[in-house]
Backbone bond lengths (Angstrom), bond angles and torsions (degrees), N, CA, C in turn:
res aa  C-N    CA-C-N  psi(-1)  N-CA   C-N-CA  omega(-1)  CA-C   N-CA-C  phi
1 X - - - 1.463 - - 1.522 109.22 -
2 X 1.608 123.52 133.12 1.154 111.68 171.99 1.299 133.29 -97.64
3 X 1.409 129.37 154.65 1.067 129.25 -179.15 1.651 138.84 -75.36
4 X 1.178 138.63 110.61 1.017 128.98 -178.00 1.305 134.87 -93.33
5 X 1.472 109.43 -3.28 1.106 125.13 149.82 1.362 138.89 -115.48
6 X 1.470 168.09 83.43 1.486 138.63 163.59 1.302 131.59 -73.69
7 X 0.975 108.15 137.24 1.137 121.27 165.50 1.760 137.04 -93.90
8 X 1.475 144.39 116.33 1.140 119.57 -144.38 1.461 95.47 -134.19
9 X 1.009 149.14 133.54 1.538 156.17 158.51 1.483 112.94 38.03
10 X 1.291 106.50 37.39 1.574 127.07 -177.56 1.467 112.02 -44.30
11 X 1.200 134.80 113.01 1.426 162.21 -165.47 1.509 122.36 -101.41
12 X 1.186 133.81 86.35 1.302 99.57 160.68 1.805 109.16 -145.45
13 X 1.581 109.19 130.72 1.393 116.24 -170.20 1.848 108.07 -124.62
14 X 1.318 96.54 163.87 1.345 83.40 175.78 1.667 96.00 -149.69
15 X 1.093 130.70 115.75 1.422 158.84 177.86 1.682 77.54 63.38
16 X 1.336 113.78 -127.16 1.644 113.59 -171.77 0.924 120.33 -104.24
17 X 1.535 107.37 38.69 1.542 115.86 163.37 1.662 121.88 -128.00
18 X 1.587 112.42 124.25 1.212 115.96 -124.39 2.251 76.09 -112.86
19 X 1.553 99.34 103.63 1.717 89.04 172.11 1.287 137.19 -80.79
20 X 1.483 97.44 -34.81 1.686 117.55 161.11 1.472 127.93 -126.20
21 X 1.650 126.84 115.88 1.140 99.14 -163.39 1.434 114.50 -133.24
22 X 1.483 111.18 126.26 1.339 122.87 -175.22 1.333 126.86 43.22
23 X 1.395 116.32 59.35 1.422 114.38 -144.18 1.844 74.10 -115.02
24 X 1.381 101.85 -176.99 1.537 123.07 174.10 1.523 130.52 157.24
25 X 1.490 81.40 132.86 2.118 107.06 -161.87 1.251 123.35 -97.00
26 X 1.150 125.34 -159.03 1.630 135.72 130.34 1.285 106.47 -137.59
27 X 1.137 133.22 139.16 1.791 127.81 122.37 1.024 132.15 -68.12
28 X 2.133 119.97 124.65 1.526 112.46 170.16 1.483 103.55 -56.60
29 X 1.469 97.66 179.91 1.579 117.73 177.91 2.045 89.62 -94.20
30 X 1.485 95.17 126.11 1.979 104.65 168.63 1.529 94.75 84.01
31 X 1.530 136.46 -23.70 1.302 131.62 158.58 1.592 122.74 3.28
32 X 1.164 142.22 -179.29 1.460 149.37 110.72 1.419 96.09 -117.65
33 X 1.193 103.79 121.20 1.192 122.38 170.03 1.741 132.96 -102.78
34 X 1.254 125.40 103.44 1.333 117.21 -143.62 1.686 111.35 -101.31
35 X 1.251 152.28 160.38 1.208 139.98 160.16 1.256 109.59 -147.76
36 X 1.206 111.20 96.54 1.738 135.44 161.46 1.240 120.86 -85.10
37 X 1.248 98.44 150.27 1.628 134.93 -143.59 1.342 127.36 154.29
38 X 1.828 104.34 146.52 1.639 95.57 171.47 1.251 120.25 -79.81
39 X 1.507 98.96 -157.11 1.737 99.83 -173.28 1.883 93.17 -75.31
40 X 1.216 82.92 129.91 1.884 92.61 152.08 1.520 105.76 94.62
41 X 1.427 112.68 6.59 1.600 125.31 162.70 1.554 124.89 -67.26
42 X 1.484 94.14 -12.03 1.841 79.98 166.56 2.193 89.64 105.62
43 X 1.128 114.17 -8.25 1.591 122.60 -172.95 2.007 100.30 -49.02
44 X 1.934 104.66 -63.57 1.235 84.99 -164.88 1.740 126.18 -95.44
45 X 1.783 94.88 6.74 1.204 99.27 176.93 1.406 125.37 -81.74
46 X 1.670 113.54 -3.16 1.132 121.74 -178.52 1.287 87.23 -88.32
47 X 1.406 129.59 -51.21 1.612 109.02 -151.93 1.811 108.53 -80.34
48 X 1.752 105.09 -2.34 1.088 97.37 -179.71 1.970 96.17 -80.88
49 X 1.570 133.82 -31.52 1.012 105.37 173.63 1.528 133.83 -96.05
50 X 1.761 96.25 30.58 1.657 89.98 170.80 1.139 97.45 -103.96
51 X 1.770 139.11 -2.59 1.647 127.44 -174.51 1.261 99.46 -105.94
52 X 1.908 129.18 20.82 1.031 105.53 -178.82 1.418 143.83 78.59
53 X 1.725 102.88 15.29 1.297 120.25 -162.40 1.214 111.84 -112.97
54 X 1.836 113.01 -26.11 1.010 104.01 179.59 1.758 112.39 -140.56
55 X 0.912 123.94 134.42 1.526 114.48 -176.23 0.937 124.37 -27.51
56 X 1.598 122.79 156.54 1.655 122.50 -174.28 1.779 94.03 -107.19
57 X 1.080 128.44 142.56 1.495 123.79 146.69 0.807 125.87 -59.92
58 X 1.654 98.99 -50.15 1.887 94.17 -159.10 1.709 105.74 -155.67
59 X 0.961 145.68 126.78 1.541 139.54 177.54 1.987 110.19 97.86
60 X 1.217 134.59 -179.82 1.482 133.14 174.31 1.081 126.45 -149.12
61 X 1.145 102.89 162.67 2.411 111.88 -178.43 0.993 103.37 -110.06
62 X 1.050 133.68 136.68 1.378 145.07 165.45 1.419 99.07 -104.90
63 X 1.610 114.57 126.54 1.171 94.14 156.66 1.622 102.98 -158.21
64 X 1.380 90.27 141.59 1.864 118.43 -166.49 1.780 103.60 57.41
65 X 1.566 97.77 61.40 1.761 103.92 -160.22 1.177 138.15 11.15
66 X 1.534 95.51 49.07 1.768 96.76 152.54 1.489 104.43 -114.22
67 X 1.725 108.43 146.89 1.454 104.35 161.10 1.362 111.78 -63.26
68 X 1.665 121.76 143.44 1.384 125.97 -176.49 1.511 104.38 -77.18
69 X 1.441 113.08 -62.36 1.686 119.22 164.14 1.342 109.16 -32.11
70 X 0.939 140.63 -27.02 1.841 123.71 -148.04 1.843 91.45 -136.08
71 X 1.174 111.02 -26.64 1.782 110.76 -172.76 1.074 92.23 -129.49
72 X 1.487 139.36 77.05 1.630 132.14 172.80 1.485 102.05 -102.31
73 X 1.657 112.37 -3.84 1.714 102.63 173.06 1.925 101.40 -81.54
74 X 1.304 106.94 -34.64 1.391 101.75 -176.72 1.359 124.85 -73.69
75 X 1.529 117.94 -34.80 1.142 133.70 176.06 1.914 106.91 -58.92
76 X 0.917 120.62 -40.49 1.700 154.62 -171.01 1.891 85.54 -57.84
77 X 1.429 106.28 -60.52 1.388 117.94 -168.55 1.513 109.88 -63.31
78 X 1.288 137.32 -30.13 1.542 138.10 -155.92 1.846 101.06 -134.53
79 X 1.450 111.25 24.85 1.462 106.33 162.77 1.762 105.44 -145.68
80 X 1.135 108.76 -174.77 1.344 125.26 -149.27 1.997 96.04 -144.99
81 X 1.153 115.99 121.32 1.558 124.15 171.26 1.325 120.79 -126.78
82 X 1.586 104.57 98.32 1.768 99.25 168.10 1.981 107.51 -95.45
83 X 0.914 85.62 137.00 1.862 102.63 -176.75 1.238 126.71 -85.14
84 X 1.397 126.82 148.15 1.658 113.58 -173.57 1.372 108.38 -61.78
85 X 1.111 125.93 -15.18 2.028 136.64 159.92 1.355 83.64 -158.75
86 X 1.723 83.40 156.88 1.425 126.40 176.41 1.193 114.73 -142.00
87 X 1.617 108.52 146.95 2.254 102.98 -157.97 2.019 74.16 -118.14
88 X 1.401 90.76 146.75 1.706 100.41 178.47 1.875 118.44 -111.09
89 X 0.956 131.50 -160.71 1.220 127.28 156.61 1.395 116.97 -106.99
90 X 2.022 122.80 105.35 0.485 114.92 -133.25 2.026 119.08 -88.19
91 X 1.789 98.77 -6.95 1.211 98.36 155.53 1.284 145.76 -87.49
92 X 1.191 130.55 17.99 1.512 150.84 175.14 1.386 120.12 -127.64
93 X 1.390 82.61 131.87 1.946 118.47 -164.79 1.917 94.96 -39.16
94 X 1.276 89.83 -178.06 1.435 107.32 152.33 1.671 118.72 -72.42
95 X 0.765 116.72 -61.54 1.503 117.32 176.38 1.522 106.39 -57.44
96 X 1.104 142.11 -46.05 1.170 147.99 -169.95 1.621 93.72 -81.19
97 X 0.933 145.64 -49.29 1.416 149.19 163.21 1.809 110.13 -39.80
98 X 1.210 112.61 -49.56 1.274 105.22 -179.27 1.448 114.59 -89.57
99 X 1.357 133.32 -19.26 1.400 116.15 141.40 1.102 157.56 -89.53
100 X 1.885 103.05 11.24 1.597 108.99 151.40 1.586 109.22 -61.20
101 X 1.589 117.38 -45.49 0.995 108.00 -149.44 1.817 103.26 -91.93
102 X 1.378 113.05 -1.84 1.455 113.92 147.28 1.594 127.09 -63.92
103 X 1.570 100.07 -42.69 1.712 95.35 154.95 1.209 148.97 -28.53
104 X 1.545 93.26 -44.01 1.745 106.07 -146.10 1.766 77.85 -103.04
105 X 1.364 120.42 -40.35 1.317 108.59 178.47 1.850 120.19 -79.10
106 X 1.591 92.63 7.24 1.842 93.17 171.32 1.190 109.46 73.92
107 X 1.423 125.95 15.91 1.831 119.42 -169.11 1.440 87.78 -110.27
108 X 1.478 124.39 164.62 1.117 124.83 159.93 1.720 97.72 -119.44
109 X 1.069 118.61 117.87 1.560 159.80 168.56 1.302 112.80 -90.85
110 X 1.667 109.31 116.60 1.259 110.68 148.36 1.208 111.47 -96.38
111 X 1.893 103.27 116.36 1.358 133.88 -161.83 1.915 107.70 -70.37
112 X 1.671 108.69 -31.53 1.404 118.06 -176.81 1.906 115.45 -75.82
113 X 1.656 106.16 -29.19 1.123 104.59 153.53 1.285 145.41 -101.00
114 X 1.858 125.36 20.06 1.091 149.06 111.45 1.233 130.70 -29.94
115 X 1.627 114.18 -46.39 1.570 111.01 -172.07 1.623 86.96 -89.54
116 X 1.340 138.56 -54.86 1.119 130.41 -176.03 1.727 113.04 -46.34
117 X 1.103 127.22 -19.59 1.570 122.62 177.79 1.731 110.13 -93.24
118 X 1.492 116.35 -19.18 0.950 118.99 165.64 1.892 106.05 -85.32
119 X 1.261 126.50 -13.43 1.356 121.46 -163.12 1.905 134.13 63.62
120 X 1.699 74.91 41.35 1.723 100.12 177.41 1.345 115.55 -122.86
121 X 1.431 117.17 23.78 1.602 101.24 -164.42 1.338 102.21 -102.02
122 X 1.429 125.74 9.32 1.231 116.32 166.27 2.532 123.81 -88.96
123 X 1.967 77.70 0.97 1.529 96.93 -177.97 1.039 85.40 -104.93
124 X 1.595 159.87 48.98 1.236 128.50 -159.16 1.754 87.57 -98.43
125 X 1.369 114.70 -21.72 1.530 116.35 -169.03 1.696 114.97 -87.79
126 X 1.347 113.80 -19.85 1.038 125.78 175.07 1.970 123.16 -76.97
127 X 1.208 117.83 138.48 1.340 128.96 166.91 1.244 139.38 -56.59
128 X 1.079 140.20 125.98 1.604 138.03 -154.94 1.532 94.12 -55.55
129 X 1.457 131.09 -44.42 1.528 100.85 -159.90 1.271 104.36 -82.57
130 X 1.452 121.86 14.77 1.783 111.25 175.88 1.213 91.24 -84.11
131 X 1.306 127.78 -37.68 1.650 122.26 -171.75 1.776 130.39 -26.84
132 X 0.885 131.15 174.06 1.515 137.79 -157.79 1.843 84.61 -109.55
133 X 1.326 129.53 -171.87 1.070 143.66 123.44 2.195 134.89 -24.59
134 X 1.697 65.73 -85.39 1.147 96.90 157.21 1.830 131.65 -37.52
135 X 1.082 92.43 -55.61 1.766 118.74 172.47 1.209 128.37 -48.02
136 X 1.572 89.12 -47.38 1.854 103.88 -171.40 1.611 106.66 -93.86
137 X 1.359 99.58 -15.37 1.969 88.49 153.54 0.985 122.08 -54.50
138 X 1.566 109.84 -64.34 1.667 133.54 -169.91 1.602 89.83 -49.95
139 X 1.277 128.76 -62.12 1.251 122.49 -167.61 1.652 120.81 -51.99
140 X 1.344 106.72 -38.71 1.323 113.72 -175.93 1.618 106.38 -87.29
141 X 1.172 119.24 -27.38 2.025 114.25 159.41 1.591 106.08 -64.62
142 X 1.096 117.72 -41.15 1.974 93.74 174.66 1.461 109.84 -96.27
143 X 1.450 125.98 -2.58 1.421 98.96 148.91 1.942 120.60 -64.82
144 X 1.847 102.64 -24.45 1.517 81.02 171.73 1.170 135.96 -90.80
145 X 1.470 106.86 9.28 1.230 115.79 -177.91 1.953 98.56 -96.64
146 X 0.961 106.69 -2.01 2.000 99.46 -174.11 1.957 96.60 -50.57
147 X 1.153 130.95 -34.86 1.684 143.88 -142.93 1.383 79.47 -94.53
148 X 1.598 156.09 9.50 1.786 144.99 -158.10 1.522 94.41 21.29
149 X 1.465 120.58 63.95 1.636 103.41 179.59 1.899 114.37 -75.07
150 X 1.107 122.02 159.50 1.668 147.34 -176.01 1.472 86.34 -80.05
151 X 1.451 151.16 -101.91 1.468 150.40 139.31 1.260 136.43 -15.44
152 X 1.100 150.24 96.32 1.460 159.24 -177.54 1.810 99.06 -96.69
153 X 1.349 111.62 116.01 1.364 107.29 -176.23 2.079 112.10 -106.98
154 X 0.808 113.45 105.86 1.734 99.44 -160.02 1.770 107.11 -100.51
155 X 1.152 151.04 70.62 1.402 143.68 148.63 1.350 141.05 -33.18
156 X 1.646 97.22 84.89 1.843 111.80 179.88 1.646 81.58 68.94
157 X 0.965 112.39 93.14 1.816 114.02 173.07 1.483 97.12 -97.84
158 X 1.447 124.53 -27.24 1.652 112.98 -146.30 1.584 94.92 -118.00
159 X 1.819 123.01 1.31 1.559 125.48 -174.35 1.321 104.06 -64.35
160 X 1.467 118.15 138.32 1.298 124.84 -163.02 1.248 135.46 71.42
161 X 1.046 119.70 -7.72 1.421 119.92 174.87 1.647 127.61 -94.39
162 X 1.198 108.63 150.78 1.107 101.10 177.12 1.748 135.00 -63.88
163 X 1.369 129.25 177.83 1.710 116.45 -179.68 1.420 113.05 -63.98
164 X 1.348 127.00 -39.84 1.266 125.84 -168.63 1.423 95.22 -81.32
165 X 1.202 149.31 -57.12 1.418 151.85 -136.04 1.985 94.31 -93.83
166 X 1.330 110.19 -34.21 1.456 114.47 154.42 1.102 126.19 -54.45
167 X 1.712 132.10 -37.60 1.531 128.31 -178.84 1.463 94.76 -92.46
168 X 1.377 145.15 -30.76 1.291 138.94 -175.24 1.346 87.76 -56.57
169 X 1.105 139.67 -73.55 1.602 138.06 -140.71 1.537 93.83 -91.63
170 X 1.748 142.22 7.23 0.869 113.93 152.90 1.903 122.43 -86.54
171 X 1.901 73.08 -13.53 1.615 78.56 -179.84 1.946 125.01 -53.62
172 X 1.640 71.95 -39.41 1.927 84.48 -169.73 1.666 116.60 -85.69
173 X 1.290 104.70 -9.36 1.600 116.59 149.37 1.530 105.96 -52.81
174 X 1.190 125.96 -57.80 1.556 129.31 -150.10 1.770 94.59 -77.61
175 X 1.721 105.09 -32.76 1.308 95.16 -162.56 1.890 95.11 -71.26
176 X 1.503 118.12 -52.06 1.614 116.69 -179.39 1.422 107.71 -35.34
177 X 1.609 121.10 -48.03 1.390 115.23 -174.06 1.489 121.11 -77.43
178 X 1.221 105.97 9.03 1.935 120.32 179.99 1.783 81.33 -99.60
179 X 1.228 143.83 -32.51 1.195 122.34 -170.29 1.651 125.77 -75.29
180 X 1.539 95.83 -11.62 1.552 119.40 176.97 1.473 118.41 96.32
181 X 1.592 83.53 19.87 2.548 102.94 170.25 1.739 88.47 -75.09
182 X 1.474 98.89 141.22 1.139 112.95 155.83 1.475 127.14 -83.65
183 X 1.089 134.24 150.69 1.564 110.54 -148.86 1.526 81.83 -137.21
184 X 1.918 129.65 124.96 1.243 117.04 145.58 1.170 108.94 -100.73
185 X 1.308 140.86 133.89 1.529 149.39 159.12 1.506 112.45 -103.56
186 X 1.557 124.45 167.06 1.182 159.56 -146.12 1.252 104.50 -149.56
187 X 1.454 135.44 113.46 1.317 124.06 157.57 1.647 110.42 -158.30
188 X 1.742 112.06 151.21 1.229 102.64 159.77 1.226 131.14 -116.18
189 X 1.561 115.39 32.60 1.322 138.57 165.87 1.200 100.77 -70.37
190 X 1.274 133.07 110.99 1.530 126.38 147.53 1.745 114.55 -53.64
191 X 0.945 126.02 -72.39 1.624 122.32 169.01 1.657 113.40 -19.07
192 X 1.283 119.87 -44.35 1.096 133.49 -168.13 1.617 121.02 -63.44
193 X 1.681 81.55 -48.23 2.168 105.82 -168.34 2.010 91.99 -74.76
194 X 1.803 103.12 -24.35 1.498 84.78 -159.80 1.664 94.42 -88.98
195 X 1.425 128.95 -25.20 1.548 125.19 -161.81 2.027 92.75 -70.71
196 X 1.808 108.79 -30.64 1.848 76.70 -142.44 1.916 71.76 -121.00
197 X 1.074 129.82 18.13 1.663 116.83 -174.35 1.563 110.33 -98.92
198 X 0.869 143.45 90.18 1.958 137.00 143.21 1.510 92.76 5.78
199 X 1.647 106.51 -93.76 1.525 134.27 -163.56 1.814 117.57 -118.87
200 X 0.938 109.72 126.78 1.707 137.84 -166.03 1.475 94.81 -103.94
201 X 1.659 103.01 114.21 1.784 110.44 150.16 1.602 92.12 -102.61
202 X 1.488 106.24 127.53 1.295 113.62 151.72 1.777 134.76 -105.14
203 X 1.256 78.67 105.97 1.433 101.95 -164.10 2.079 113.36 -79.43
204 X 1.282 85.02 113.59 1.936 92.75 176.68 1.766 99.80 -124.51
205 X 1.377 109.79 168.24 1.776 123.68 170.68 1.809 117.64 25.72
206 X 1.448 98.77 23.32 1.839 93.79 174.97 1.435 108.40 125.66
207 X 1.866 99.88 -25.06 1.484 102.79 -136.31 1.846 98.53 -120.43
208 X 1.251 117.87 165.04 1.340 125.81 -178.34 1.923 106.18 -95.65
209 X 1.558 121.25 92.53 1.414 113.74 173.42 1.260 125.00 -87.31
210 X 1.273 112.19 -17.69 1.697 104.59 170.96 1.636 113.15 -133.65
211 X 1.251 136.65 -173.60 1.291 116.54 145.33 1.728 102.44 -172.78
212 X 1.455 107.89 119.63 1.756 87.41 -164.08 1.816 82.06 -166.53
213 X 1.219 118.13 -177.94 1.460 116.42 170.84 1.218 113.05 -66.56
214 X 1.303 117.52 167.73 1.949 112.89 153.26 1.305 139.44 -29.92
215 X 1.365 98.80 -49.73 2.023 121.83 157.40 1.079 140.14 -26.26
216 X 2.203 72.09 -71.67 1.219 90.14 -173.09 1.731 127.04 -81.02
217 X 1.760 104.47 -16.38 1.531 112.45 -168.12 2.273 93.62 -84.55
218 X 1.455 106.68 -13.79 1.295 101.55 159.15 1.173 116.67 -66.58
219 X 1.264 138.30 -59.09 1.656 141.87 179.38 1.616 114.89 -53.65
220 X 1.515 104.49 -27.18 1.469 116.43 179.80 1.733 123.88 -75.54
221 X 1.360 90.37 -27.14 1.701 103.15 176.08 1.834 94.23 -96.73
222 X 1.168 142.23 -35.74 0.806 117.05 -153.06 1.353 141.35 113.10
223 X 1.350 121.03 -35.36 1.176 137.71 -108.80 1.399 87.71 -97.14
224 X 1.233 144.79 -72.44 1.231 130.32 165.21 2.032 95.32 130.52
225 X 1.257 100.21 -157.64 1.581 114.90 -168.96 1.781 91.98 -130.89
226 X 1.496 97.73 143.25 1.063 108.55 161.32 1.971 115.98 -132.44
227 X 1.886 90.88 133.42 1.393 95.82 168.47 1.461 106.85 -106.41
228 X 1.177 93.56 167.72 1.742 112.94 -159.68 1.585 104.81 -137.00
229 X 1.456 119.23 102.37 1.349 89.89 165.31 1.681 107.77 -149.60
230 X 1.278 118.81 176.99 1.795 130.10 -154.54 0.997 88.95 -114.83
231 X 1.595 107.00 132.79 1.621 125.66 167.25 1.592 106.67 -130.67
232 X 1.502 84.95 149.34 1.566 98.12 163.77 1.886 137.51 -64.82
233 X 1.493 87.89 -22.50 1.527 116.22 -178.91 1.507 114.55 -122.12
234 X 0.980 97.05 142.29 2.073 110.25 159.01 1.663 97.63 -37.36
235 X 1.525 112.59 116.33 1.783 99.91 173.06 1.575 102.06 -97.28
236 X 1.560 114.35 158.18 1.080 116.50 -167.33 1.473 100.29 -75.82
237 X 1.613 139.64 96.11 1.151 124.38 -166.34 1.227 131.78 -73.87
238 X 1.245 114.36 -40.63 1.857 119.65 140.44 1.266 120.78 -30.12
239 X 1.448 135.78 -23.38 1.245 100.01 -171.75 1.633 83.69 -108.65
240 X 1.201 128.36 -15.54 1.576 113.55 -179.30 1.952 110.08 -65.83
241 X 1.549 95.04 -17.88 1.661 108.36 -178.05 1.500 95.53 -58.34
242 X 1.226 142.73 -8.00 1.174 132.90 -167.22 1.546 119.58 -114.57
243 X 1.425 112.73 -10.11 1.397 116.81 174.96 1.107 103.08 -40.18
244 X 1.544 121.40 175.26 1.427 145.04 178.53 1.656 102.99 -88.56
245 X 1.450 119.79 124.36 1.086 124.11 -166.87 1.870 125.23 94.82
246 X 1.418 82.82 -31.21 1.817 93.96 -164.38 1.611 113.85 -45.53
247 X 1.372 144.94 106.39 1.362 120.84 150.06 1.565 143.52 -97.72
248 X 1.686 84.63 11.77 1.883 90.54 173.47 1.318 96.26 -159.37
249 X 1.161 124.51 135.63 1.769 123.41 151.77 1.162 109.81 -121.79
250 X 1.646 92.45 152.84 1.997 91.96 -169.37 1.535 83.26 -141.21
251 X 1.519 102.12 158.48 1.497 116.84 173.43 1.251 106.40 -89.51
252 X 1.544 137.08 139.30 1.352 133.42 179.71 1.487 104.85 -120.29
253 X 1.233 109.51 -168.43 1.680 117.73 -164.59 1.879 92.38 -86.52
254 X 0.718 107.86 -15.41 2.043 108.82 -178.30 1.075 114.74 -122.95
255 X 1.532 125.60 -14.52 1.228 119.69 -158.46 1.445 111.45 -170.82
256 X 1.413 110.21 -116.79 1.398 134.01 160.32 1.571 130.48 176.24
257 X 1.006 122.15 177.55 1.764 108.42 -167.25 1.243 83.58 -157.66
258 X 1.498 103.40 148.33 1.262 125.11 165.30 1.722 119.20 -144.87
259 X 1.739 92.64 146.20 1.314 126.43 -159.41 1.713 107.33 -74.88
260 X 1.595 131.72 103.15 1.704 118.86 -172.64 1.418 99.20 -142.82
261 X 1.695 101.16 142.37 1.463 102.13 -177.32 1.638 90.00 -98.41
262 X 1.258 125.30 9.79 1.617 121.18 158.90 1.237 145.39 -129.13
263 X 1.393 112.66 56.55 1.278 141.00 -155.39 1.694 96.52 -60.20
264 X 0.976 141.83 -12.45 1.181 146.30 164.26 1.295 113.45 -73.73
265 X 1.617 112.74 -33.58 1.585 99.75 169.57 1.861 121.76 -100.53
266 X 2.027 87.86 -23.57 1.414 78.42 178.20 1.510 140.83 -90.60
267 X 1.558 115.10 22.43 1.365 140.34 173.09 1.157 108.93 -91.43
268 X 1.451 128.93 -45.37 1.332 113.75 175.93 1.817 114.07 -70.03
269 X 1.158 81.00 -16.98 2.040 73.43 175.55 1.142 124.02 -79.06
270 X 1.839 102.72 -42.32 1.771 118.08 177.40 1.548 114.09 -29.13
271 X 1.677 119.90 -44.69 1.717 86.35 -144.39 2.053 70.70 -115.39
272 X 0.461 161.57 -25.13 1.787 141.29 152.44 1.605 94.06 -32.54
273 X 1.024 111.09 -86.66 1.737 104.24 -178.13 0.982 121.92 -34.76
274 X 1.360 123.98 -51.40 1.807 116.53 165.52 1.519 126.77 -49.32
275 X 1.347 83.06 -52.20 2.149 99.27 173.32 1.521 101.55 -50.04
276 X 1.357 135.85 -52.76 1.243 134.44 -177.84 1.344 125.81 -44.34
277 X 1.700 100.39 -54.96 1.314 113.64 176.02 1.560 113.31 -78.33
278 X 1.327 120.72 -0.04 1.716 114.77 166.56 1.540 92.08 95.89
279 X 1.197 123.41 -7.22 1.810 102.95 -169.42 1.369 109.38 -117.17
280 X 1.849 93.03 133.25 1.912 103.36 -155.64 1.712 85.89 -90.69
281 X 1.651 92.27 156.16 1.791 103.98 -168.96 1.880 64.25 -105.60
282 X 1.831 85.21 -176.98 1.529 118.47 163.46 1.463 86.98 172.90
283 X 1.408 79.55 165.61 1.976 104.45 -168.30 1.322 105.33 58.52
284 X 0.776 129.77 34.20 1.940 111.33 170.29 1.214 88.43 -61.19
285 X 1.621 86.29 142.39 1.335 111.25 155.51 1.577 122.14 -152.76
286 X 1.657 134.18 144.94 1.226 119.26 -145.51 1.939 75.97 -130.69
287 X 1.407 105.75 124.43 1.571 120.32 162.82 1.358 104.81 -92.75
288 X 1.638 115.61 133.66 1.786 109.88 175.33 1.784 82.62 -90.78
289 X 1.536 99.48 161.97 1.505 110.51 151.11 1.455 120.79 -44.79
290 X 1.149 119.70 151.58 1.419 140.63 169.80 1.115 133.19 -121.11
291 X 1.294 130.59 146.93 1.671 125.54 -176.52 1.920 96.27 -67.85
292 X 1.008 115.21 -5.21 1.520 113.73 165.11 1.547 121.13 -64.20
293 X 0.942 97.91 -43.23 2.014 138.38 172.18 1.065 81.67 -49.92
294 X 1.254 123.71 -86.15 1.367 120.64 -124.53 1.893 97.11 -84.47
295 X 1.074 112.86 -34.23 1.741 119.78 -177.57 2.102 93.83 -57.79
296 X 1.219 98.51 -49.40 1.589 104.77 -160.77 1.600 95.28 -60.65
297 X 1.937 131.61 -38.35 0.949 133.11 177.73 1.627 108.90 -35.65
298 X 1.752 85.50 -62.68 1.846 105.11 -146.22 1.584 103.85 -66.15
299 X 1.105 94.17 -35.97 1.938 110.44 173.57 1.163 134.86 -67.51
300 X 1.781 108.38 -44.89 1.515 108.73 -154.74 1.546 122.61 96.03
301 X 1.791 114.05 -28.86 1.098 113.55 -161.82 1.478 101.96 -143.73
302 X 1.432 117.79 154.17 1.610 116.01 168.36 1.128 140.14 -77.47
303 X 0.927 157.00 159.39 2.095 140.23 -130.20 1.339 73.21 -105.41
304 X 1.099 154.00 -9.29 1.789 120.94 178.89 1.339 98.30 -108.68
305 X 0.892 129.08 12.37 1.641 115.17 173.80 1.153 112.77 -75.18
């Protein structure tokens, strides 16, 4: 698969404070490419210096082989930037909004089937501050798409919004990336990085700690499955330590749960083994790992802390 982006020992400090440091990627070509992290991990200062927005210190991006440092008018030309906010002009419609800014980018755009692919063309007459939340995303992803950009770069696209107005706009992410846009995103939704990402940099303190698919950064931590279940009795927890699969059992306030990287084998054993030993389960319940899991592994701590 080829790459359309690299990334190489990416740098960026400012007096002795170091925001991104020496980190380095690739992007496939048609990718979604995801980079999670909390606030203050270094998420939008990288993507501000792969679009050319913000100085590099030290190391470079290539992307769709141009140097970004040295060709940031060309690079400028073949990508697409939606922003954690964006300020508009505030007397012109939607439609009139998307063909100034077809102007200024020299494309000629039909602006009515833009808002219709975003699912605005019935606001096309209306003003950004009538807009929804929700809305003025959508609005500000097909202003970055007015340029037909190769890269679509999106930062915290879905912060603030509500659940439904969040899966709409993941929807229409999936649909841009069915067109063969390469998509880098920013998010600290875990749900988010795992529904619409290929490949996950997880980004903590400046720095790049994991970077692998959804799957695969599960198999990479380890982390395993946990069942959970409520008893009437003290369970003998040692001997459940021995199921097939098992690698931890713990006694809980109802019950007990146990830790298996083979939840496929160790469910069919659980309740014969329980039945044996006389002690009735209820509530089972089986948690898969999570990119929560796996951040809390690599860290120590949970991405909102």
């Amino acid at each position: 698969m080829s790459d359309i982006i690299t990334v190489t020992n990416l740098k960026k400090t400012y007096d002795d404070f170091t925001a991104v440091a020496s980190i380095s990627f690739a992007v496939h070509t048609g990718e979604t490419f995801g980079i999670l992290g909390p606030n203050g991990a270094g998420k939008t200062t990288t993507l501000e210096m792969m679009e050319g927005l913000k100085g590099i210190t030290s190391g470079t991006v290539v992307l769709d082989g141009k140097d970004v440092s040295k060709q940031t008018r060309d690079v400028k030309n073949v990508i697409g930037v939606q922003l954690q906010s964006s300020s508009f002009f505030d007397g012109l419609n939607l439609k009139e909004l998307i063909e100034t800014f077809g102007a200024l980018y020299g494309q000629t755009v039909d602006a009515m089937e833009l808002l219709r692919e975003v699912q605005l063309d019935e606001k096309f007459k209306s003003k950004v501050k009538e807009l929804s939340g929700g809305q003025k995303q959508r609005l500000s992803i097909a202003v970055a798409l007015v340029n037909k950009p190769k890269v679509l770069f999106l930062d915290e696209p879905t912060t603030g919004l509500d659940p439904q107005a969040r899966r709409n706009l993941w929807d229409l992410i999936n649909q841009i990336k069915g067109r063969g846009v390469t998509i880098i995103l920013t998010t600290h939704y875990m749900e988010e990085a795992e529904v619409l990402c290929d490949r996950i940099a997880i980004m903590d303190n400046a720095k790049i700690i994991a970077l692998d698919t959804p799957t695969g950064l599960l198999k990479l931590a380890d982390v395993g499955t946990t069942i959970e279940c409520h008893t009437d009795q003290a369970p003998p927890i040692a001997e459940f330590q021995t199921l097939a699969g098992v690698t931890q059992a713990t006694v809980e306030p109802h019950g007990f749960s146990l830790k298996t990287q083979r939840p496929e084998q160790t469910l069919p054993a659980l309740f014969p083994f329980a039945q044996q030993k006389g002690i009735a389960l209820h509530d089972v319940k089986v948690h898969q790992a999570t990119l929560e899991d796996v951040f809390l592994k690599l860290t120590g701590r949970k991405l909102r802390e």
